[in-house]
C-alpha positions in Angstrom: 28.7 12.3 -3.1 27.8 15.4 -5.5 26.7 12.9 -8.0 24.6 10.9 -5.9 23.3 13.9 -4.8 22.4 15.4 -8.6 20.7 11.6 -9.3 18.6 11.6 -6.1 17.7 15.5 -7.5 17.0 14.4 -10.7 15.3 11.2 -9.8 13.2 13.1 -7.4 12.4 15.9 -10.2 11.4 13.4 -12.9 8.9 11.6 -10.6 6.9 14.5 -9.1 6.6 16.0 -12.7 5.6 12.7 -14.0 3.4 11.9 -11.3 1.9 15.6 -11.0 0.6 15.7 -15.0 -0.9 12.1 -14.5 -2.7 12.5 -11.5 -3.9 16.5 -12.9 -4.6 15.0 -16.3 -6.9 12.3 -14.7 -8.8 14.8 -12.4 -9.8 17.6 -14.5 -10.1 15.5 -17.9 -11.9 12.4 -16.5 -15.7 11.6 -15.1 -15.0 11.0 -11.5 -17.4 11.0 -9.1 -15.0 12.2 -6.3 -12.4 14.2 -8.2 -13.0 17.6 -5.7 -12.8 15.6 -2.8 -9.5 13.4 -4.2 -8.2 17.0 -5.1 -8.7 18.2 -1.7 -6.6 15.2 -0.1 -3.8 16.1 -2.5 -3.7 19.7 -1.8 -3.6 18.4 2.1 0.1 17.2 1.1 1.1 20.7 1.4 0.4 21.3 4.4 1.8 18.0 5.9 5.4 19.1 6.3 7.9 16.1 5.3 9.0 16.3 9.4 5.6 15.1 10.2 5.3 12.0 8.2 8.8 10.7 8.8 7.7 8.1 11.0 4.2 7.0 8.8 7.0 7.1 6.2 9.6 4.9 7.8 7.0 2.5 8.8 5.7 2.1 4.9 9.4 2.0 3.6 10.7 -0.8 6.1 7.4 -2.6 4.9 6.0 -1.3 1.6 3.2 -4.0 1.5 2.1 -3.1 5.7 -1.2 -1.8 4.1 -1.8 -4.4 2.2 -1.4 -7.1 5.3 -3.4 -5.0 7.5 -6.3 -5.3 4.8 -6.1 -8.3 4.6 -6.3 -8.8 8.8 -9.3 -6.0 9.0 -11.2 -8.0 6.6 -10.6 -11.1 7.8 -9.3 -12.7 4.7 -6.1 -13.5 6.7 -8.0 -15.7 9.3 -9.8 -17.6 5.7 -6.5 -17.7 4.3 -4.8 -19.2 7.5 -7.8 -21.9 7.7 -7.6 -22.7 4.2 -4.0 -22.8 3.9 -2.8 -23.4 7.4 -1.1 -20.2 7.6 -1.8 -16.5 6.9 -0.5 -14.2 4.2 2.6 -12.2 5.4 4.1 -9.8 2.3 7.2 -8.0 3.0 9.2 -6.0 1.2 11.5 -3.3 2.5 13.0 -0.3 0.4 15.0 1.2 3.3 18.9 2.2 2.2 17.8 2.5 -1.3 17.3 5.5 -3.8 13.6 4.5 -4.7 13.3 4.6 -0.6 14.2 8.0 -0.5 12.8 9.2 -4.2 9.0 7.6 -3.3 7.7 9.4 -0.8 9.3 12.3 -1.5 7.7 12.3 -4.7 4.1 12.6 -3.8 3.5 16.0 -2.9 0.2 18.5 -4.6 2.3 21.7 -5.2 2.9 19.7 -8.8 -0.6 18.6 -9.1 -1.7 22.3 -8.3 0.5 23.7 -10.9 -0.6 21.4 -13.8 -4.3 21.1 -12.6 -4.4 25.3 -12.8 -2.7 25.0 -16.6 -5.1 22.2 -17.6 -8.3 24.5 -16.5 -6.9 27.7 -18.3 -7.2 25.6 -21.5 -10.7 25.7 -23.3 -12.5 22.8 -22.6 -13.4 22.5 -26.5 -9.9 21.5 -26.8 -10.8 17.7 -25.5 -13.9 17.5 -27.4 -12.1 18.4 -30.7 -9.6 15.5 -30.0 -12.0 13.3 -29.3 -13.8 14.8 -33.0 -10.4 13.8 -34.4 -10.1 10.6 -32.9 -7.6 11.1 -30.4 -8.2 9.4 -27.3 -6.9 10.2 -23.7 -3.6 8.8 -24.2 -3.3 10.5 -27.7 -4.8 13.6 -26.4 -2.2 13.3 -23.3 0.9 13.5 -25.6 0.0 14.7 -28.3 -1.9 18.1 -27.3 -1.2 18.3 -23.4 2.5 17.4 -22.8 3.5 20.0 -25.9 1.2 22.8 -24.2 3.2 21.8 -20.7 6.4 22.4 -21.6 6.7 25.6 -19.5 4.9 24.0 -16.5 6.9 21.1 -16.5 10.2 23.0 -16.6 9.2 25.1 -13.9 7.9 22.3 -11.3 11.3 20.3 -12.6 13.5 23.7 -11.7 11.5 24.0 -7.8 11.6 20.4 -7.0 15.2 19.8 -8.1 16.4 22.4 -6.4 14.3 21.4 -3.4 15.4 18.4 -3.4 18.9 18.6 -3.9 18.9 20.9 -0.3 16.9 18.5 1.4 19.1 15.8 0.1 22.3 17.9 1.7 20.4 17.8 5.2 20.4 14.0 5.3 23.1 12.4 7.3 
């Protein structure tokens, strides 16, 4: 059980940090049209308490493609399909009793995002441009000039979410 325990911690730690760069490395360094507003929604993750979304959550988890089939109903493409075809489109797939079930949406959450965004903006914004001088492009620019900077970032958000997680881990049954 300890072990399991450490993994889930450690799964869970990986993935926010991974996913927290990304997603701050594509809002402050890319063009896009919407990044305030996309920013906003992600800071709204922390105020949504984990309690709130269990159910939301459960729903997605026993289902993972349920969005995707009630696209395809809103739309209508279903009701095409089903003419076409003679029956509609029905995707399942369910990730309940599994780590990635209880690493996924756990994972998601803006403190991470936060963190990295604010390190990304106390960078000079020369620093892109001179890559980009160099030839670097946003994949080279990622790892070679971003990740080395983050070291101290990531170590911290990896410390705060393992040790997060591995006490919310302790209070499932």
């Amino acid at each position: 059980p300890v072990l399991n325990l450490r993994l889930l911690a450690f799964s869970l730690a990986i993935a926010t940090c991974l996913l927290s760069f990304l997603s701050a490395y594509a809002i402050v360094y890319f063009r896009i049209c919407w990044a305030g507003v996309a920013f906003a929604l992600i800071l709204a993750t922390i105020m949504l308490p984990v309690d709130i979304r269990v159910i939301t959550t459960y729903q997605v988890a026993s289902n993972v493609f349920s969005p995707i089939n009630a696209l395809l109903d809103v739309t209508g493409l279903n009701g095409l399909i089903a003419g076409v075809f003679g029956a509609p489109v029905q995707l399942e797939l369910s990730v309940l009793n599994t780590r990635f079930g209880l690493v996924a949406p756990l994972a998601a959450h803006g403190t991470g995002t936060f963190l990295f965004r604010q390190f990304f903006r106390t960078l000079p914004g020369d620093l892109f441009k001179a890559a980009r001088m160099d030839g670097a492009g946003p994949v080279r620019f990622l790892f070679d000039v971003l990740l080395p900077f983050s070291r101290t970032s990531f170590a911290a958000l990896f410390v705060l979410v393992f040790w997060s997680g591995r006490t919310s881990c302790l209070s499932l049954p």
